[in-house]
MDTraj code that builds the backbone (N, CA, C; nanometers):
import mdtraj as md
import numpy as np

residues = "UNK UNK UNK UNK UNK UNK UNK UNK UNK UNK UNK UNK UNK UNK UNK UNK UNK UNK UNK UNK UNK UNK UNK UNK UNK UNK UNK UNK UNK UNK UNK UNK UNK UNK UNK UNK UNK UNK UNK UNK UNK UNK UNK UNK UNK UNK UNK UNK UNK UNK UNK UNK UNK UNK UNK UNK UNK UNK UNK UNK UNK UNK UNK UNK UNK UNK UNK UNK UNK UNK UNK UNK UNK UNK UNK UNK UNK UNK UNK UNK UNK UNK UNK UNK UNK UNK UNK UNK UNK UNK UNK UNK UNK UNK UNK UNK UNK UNK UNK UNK UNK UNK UNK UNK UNK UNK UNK UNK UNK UNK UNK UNK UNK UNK UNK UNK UNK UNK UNK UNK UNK UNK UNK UNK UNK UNK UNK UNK UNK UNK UNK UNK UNK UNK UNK UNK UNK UNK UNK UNK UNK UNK UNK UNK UNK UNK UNK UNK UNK UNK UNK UNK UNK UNK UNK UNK UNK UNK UNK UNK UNK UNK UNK UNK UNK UNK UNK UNK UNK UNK UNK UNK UNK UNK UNK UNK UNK UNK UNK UNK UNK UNK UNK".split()
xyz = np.array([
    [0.0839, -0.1183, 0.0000],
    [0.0000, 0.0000, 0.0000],
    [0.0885, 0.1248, 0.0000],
    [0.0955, 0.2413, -0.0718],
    [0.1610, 0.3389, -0.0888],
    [0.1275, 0.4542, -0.0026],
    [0.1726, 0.5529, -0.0179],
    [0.1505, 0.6517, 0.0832],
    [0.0166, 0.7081, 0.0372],
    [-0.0472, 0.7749, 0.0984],
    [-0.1383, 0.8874, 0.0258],
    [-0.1265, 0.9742, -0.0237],
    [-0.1783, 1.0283, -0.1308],
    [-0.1035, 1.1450, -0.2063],
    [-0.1429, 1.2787, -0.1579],
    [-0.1405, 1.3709, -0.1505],
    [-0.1596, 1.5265, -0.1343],
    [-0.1647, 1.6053, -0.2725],
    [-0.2331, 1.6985, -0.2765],
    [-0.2595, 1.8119, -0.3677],
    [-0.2050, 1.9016, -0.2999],
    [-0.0354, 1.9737, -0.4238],
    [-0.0116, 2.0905, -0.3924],
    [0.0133, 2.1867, -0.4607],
    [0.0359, 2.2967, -0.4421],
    [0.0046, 2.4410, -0.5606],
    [0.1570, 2.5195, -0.5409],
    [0.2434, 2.4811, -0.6967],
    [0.3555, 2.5582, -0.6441],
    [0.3000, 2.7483, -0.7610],
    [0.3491, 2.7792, -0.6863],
    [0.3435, 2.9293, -0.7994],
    [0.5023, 3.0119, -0.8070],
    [0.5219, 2.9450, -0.9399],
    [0.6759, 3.0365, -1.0133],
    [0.6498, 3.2283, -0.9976],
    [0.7647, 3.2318, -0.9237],
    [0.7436, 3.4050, -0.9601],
    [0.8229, 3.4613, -1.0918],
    [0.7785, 3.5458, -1.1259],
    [0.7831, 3.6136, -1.2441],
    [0.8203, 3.5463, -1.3864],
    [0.6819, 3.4379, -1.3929],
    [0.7169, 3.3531, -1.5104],
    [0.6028, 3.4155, -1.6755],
    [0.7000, 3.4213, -1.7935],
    [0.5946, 3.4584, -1.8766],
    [0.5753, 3.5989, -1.8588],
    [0.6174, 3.7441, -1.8257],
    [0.6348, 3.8185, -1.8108],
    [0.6731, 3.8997, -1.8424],
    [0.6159, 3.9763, -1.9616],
    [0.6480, 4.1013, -2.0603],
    [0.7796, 4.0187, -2.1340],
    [0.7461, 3.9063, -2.1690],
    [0.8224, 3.8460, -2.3119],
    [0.9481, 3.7702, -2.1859],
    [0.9755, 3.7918, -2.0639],
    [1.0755, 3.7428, -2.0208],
    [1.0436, 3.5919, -1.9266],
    [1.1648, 3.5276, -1.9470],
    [1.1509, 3.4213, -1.8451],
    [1.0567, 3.2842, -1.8961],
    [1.0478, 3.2779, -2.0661],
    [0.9414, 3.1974, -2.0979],
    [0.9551, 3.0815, -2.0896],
    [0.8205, 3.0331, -2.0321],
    [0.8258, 2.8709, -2.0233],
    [0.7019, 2.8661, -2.0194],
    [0.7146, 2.7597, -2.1556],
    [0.5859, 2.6375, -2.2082],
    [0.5161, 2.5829, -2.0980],
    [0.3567, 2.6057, -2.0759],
    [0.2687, 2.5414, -1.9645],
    [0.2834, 2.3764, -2.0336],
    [0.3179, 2.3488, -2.1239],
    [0.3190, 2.2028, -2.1624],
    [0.4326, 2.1134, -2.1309],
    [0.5331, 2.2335, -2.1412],
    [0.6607, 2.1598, -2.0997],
    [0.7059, 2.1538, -1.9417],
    [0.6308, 2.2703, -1.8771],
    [0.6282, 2.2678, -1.7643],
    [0.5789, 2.1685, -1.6972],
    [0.4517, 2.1138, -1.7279],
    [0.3743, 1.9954, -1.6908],
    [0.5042, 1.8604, -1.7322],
    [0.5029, 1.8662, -1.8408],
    [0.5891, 1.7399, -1.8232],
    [0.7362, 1.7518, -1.7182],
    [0.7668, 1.8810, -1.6946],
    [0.8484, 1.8514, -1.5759],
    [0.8514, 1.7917, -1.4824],
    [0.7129, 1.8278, -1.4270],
    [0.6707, 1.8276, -1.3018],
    [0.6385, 1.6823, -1.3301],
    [0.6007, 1.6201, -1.4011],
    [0.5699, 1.4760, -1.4331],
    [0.6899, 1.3731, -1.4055],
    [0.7795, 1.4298, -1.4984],
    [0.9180, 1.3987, -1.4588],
    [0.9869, 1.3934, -1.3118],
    [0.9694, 1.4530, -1.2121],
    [0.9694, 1.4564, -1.1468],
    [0.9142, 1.3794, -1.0194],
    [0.8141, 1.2857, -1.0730],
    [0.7261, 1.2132, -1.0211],
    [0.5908, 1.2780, -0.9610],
    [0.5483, 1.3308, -1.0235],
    [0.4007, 1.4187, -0.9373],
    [0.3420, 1.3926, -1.0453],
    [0.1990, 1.3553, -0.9909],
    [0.0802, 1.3472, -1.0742],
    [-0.0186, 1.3981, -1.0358],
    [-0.1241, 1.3739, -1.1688],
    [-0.2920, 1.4868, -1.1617],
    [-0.1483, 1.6168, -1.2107],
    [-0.1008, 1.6156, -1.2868],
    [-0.0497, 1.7709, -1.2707],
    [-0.1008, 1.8599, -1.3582],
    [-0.1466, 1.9943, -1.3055],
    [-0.2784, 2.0738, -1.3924],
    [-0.2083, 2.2045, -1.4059],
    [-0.1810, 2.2821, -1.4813],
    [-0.1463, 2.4264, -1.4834],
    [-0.2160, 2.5124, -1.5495],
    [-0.2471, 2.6625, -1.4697],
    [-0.3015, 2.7185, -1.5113],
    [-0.3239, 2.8747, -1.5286],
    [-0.3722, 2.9102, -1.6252],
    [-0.2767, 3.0225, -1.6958],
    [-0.1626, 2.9982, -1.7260],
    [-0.0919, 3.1037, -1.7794],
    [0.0444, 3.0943, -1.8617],
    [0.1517, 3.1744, -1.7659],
    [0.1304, 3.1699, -1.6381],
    [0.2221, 3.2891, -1.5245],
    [0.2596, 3.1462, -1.4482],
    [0.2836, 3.0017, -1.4499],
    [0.3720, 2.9542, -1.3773],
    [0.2751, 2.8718, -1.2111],
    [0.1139, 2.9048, -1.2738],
    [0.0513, 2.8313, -1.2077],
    [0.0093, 2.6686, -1.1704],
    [0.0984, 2.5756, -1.1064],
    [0.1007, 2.4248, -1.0787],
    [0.0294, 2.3587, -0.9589],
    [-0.1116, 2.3093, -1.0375],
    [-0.1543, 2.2328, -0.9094],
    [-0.1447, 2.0574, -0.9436],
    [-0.0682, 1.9715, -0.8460],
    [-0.0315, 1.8512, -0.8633],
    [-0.0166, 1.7569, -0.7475],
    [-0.0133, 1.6458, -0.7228],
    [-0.0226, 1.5170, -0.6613],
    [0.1163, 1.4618, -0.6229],
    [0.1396, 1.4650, -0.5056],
    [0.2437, 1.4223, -0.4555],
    [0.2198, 1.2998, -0.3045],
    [0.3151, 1.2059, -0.2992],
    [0.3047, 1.1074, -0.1778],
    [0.4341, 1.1741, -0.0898],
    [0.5121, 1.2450, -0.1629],
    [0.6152, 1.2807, -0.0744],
    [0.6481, 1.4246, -0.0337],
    [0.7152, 1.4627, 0.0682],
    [0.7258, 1.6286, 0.1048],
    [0.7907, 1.6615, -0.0321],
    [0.7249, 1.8072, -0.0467],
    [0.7680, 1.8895, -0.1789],
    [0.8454, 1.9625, -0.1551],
    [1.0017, 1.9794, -0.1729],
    [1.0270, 2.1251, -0.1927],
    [1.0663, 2.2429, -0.3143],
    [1.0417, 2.3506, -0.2793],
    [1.0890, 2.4407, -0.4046],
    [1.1935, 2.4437, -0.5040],
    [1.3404, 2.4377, -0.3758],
    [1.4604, 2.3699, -0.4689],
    [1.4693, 2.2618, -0.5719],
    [1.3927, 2.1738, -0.5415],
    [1.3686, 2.0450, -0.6456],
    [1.2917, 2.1004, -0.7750],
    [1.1919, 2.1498, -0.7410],
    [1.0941, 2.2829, -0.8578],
    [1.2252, 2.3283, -0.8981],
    [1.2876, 2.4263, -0.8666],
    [1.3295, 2.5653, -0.8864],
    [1.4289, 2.4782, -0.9879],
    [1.5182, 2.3595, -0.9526],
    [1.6565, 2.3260, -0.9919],
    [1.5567, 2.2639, -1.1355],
    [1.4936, 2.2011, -1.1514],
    [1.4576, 2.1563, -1.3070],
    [1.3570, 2.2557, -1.3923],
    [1.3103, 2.3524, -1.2834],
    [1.3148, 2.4679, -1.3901],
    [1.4334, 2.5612, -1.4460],
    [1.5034, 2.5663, -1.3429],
    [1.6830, 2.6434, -1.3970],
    [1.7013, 2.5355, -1.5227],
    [1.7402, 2.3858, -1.5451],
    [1.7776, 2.2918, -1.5868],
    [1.7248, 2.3217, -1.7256],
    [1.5858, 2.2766, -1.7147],
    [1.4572, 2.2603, -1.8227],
    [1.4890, 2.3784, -1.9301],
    [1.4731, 2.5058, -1.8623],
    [1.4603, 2.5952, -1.8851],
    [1.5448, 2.7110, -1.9197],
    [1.6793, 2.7396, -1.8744],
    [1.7597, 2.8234, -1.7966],
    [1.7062, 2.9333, -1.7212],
    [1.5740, 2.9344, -1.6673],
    [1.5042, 3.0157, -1.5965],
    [1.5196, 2.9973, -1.4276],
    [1.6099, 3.1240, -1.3996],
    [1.5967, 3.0701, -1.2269],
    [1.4255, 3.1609, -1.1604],
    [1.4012, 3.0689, -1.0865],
    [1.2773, 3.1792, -1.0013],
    [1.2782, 3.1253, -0.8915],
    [1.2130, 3.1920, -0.8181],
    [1.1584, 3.1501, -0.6791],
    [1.0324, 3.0775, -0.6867],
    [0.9797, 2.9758, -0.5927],
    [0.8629, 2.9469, -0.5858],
    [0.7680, 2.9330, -0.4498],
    [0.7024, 2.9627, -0.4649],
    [0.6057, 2.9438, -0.3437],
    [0.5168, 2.8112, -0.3689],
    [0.5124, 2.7274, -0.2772],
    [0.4581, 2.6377, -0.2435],
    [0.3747, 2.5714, -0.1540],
    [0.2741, 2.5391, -0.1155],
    [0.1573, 2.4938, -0.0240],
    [0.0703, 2.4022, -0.0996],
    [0.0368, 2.3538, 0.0375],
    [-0.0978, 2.2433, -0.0130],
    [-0.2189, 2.3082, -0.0614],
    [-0.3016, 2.1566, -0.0578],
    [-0.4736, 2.2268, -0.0612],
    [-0.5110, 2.2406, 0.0482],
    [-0.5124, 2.2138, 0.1538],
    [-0.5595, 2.2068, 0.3067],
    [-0.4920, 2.3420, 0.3300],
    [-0.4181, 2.3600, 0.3380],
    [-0.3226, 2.4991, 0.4020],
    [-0.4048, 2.6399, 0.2694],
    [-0.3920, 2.6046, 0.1159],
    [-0.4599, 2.7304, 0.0747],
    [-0.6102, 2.7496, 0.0900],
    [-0.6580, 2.6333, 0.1460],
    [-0.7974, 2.6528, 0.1638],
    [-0.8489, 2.7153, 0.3159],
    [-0.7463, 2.6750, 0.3792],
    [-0.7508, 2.7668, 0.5379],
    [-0.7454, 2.8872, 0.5100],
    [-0.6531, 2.9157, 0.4392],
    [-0.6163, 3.0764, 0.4084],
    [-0.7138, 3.1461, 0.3499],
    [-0.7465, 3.1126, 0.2533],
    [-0.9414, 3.1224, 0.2084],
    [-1.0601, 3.1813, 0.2612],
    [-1.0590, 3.0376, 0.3759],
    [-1.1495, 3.0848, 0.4884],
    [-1.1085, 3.1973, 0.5772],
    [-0.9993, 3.2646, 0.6471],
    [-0.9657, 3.3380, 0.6519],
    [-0.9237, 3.4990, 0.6010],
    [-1.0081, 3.4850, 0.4548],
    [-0.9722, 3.6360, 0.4237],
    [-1.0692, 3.7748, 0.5014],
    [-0.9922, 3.8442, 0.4692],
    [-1.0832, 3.9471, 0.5164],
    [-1.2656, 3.9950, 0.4302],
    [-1.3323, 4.0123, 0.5228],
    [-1.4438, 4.0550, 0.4210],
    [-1.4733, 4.1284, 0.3033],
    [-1.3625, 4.2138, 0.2883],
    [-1.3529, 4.3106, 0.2198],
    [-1.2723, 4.2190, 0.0453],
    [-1.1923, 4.1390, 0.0666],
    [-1.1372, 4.0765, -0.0368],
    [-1.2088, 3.9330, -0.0996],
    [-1.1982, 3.9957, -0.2001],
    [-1.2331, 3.8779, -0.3048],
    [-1.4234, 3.8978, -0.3447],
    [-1.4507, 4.0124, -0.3007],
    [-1.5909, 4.0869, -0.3746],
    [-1.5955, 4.0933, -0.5106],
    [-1.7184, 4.0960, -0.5601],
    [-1.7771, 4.1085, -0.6806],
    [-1.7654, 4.2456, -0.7001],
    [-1.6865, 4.3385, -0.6473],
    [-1.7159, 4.4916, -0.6757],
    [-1.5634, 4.4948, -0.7700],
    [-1.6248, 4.5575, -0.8819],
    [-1.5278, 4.5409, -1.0006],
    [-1.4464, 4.6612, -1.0288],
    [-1.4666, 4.7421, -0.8985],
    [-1.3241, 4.8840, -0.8750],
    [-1.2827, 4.8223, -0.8111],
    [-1.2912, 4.7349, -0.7386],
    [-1.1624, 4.7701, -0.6517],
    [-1.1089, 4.5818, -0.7348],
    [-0.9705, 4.5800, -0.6884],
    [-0.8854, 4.4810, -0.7570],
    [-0.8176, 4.3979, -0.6232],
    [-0.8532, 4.2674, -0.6309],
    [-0.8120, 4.1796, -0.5285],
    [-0.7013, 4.1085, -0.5291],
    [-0.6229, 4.1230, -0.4389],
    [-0.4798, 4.0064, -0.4419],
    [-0.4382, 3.9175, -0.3438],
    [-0.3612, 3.8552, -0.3737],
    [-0.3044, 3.7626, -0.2081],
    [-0.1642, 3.7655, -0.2944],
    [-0.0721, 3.8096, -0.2076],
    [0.0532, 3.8343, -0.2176],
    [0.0828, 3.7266, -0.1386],
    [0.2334, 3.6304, -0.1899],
    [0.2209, 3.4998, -0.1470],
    [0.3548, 3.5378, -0.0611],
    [0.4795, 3.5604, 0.0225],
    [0.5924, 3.5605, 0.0475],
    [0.7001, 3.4516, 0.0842],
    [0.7915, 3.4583, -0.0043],
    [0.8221, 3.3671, -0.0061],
    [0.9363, 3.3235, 0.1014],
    [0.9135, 3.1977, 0.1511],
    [1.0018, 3.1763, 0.2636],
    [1.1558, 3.2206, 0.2409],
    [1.2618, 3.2456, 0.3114],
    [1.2560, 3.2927, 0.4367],
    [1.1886, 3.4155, 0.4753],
    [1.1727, 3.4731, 0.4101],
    [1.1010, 3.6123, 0.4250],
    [0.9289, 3.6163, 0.4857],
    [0.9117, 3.7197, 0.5341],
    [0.7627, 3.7106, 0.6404],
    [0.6797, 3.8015, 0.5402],
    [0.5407, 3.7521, 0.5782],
    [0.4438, 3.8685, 0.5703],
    [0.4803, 3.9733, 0.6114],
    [0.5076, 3.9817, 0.7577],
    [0.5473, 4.1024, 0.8524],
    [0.6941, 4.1686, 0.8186],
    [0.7933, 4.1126, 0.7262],
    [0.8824, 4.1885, 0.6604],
    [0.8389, 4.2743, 0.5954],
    [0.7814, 4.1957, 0.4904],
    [0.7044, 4.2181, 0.3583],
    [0.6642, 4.3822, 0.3875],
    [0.5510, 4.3984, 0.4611],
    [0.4527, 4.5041, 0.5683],
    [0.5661, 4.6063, 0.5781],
    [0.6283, 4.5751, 0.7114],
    [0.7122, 4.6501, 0.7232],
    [0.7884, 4.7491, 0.6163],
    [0.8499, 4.6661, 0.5547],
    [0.9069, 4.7217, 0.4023],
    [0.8438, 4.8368, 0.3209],
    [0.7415, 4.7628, 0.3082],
    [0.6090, 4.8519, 0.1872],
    [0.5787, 4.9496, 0.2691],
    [0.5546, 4.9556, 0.3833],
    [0.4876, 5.0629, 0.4638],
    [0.3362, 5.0625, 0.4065],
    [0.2684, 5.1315, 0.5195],
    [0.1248, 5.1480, 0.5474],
    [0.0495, 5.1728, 0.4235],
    [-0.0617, 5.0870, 0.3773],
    [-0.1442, 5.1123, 0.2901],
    [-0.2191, 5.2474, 0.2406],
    [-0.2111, 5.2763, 0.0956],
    [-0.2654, 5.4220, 0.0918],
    [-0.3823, 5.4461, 0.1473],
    [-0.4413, 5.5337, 0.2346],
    [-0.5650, 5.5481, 0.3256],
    [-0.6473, 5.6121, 0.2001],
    [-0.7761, 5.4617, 0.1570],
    [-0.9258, 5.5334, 0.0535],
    [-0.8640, 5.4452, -0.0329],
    [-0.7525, 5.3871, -0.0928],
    [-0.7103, 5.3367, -0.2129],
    [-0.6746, 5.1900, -0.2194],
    [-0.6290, 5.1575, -0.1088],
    [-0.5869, 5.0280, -0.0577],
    [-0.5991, 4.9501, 0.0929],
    [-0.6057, 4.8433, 0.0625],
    [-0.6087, 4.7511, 0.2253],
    [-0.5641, 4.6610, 0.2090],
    [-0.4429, 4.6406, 0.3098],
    [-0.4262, 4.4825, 0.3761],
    [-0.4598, 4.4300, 0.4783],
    [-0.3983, 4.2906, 0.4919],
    [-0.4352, 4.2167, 0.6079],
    [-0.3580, 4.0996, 0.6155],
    [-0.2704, 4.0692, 0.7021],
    [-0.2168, 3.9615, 0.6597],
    [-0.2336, 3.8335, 0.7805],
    [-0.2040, 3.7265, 0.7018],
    [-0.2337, 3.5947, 0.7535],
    [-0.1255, 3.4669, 0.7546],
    [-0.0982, 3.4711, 0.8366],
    [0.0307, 3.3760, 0.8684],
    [0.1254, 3.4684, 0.7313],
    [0.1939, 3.3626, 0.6067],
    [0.2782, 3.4342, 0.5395],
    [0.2227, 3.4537, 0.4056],
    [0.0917, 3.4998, 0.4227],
    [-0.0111, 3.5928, 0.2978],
    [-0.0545, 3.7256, 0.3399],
    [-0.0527, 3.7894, 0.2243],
    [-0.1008, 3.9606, 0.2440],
    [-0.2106, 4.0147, 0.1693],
    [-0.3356, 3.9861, 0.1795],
    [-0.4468, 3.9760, 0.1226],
    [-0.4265, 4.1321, 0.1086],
    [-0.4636, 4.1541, -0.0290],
    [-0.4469, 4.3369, -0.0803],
    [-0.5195, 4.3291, -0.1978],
    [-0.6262, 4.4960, -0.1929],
    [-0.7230, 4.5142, -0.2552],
    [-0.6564, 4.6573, -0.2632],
    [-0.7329, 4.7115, -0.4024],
    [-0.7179, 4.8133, -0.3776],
    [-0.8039, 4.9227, -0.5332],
    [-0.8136, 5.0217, -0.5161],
    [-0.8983, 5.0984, -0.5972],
    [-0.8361, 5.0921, -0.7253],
    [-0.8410, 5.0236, -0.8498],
    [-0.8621, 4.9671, -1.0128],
    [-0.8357, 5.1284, -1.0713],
    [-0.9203, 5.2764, -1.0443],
    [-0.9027, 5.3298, -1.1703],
    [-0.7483, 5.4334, -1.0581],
    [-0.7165, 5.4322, -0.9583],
    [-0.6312, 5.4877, -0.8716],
    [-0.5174, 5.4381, -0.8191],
    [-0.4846, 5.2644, -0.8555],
    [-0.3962, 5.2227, -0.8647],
    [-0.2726, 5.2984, -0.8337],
    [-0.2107, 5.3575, -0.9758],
    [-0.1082, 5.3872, -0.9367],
    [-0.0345, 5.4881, -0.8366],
    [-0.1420, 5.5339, -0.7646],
    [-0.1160, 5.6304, -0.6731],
    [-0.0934, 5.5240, -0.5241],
    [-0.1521, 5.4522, -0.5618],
    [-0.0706, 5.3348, -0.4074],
    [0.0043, 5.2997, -0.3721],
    [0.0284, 5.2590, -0.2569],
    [0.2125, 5.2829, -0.2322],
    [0.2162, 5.1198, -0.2216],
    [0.1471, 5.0475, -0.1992],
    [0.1652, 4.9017, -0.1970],
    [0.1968, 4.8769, -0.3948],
    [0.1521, 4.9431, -0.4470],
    [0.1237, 4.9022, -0.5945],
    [0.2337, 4.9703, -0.6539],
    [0.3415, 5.0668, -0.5956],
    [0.4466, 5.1111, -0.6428],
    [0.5551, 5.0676, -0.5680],
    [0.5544, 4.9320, -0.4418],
    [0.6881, 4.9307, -0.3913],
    [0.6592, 4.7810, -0.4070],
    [0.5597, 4.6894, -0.4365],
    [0.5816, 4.5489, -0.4214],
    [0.6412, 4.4774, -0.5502],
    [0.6867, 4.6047, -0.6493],
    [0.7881, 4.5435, -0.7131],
    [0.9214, 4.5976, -0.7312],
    [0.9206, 4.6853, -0.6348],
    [1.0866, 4.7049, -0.6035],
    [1.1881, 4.6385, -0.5359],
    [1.2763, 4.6590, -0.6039],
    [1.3952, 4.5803, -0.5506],
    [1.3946, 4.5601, -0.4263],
    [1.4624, 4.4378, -0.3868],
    [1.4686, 4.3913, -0.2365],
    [1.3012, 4.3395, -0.1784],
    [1.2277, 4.3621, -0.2509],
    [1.0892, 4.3162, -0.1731],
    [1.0362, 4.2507, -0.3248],
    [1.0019, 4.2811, -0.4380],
    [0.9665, 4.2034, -0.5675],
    [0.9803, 4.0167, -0.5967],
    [1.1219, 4.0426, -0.5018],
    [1.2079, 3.9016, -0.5827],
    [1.1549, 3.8184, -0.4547],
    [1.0659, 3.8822, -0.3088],
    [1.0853, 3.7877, -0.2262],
    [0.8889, 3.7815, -0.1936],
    [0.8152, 3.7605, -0.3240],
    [0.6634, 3.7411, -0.3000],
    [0.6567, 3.7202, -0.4429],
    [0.4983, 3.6205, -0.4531],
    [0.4518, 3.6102, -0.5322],
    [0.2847, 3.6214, -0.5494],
    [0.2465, 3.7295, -0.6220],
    [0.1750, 3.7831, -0.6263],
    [0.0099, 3.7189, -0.7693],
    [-0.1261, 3.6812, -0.7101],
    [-0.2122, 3.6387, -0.8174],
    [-0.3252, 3.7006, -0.7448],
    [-0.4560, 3.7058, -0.8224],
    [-0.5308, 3.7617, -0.8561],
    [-0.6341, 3.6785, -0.7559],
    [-0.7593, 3.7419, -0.6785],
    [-0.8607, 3.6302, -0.6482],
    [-0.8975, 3.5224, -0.7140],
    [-0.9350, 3.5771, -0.8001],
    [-1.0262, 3.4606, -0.9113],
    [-0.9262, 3.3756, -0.9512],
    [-0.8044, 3.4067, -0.9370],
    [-0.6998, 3.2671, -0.9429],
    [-0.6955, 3.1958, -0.8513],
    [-0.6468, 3.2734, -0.7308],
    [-0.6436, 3.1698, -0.6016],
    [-0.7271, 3.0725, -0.5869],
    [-0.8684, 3.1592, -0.5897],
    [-1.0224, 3.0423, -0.5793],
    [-1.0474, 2.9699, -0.6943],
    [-0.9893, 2.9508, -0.8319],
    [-0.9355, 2.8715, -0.9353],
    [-0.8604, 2.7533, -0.8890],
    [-0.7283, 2.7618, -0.8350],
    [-0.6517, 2.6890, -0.8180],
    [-0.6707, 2.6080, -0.6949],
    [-0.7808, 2.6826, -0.5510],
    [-0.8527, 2.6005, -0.5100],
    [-0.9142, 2.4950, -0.5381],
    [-1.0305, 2.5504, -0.6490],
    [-1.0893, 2.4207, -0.6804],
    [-1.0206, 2.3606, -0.7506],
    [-0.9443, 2.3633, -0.8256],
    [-0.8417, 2.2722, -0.9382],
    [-0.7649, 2.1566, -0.8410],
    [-0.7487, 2.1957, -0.7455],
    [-0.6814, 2.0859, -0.6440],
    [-0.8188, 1.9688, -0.5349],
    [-0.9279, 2.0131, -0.6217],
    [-1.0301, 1.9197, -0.5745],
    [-1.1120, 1.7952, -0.6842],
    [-1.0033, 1.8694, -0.7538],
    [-1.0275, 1.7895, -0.8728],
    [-0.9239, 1.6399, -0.9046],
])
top = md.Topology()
chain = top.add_chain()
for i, resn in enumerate(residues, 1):
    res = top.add_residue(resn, chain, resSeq=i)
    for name in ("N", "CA", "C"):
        top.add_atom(name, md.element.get_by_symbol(name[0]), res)
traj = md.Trajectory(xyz[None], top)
């Protein structure tokens, strides 16, 4: 009898990205195949992997046959389905609404680095334009669609020293890649 398998969701940062860093969702899948993981599903073209594993996952193992595969180095963030579905239940009320100004995120950070670095770093959300909230090492962030760029979360979470250490998707992805791992 074999182990039981787990559903887990790695997310490549900055994959597919204004022409840089490209890698095939087809060839990617067969990596990850290669690798021994199955059910493996990707989705969208930004480096999204939800897949079947009996054994602990880590990123380095990802990261080294995407460098390999690919010559693409990235970071990855990684979690189960049990752990992104806690996080889920946990958002704030305000995120992941049907109200189509304002724009929903979960900023993912990637280990070693904290949410509460992360925070720190960016400094305080623009007051009327933006909100966070963070949860263990997620930073649930919304923020006003036609005012954007006047936010200070939306002009420092891709600056240097804080960019390279989160990975950043959309609601309707997260709760995508939820259900994709129930599948």
């Amino acid at each position: 009898m074999g182990k039981k398998m787990k559903r887990y969701i790695a997310l490549l940062r900055g994959i597919n990205i204004s022409g840089k860093n490209k890698v095939a969702m087809s060839e990617l899948k067969l990596g990850f195949e290669e690798l021994g993981f199955e059910n493996v599903i990707t989705y969208f073209n930004s480096g999204n992997v939800v897949f079947s594993a009996d054994r602990e996952v880590t990123s380095a193992e990802i990261a080294k046959m995407v460098e390999d595969r690919f010559g693409v180095v990235t970071e990855i963030y990684i979690t189960d389905a049990e752990t992104l579905d806690e996080i889920l239940k946990n958002a704030p009320d305000w995120w992941g609404t049907a109200d189509k100004d304002i724009y929903d995120n979960l900023i993912f950070v990637i280990p070693p680095s904290t949410a509460e670095e992360i925070a720190e770093k960016v400094g305080e959300p623009t007051e009327k334009l933006e909100k966070i909230c963070i949860y263990k090492n997620v930073i649930f962030w919304s923020f006003d669609r036609k005012n954007y760029s006047k936010a200070n979360w939306w002009k420092k979470t891709a600056s240097a020293g804080i960019g390279e250490k989160l990975t950043i998707r959309t609601a309707n992805t997260v709760k995508k890649l939820a259900e994709l791992c129930r599948q």
